[in-house]
C-alpha positions, 0 to 999 in steps of 0.5 A, a space after each residue: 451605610 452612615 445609619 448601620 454605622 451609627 446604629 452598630 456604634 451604639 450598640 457596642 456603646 451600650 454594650 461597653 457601659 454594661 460591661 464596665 459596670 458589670 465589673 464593680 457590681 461583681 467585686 462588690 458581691 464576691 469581695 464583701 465591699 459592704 461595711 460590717 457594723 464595727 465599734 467605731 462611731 459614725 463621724 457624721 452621727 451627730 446630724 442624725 442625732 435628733 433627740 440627744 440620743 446615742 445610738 451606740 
């Protein structure tokens, strides 16, 4: 009885975590979460700025 437990405790375990993490893959897809390329300067573009070259 104490095995059923823990295997049934385990899955609704699982089953937790992929439901809560279903959520924010979903307002990332519906909302629009990803960043659209703006004007403003990338505050850290200067570590990636290798040869002296402004990328924009």
């Amino acid at each position: 009885m104490v095995i059923l437990t823990g295997i049934m405790s385990l899955i609704f375990l699982c089953g937790t975590i992929i439901i809560l993490s279903s959520f924010p893959i979903a307002l990332h897809e519906s909302k629009g979460f990803i960043r659209k390329k703006s004007d403003r300067k990338d505050p850290f573009s200067y570590l990636f700025d290798v040869y002296g070259k402004s990328n924009g």
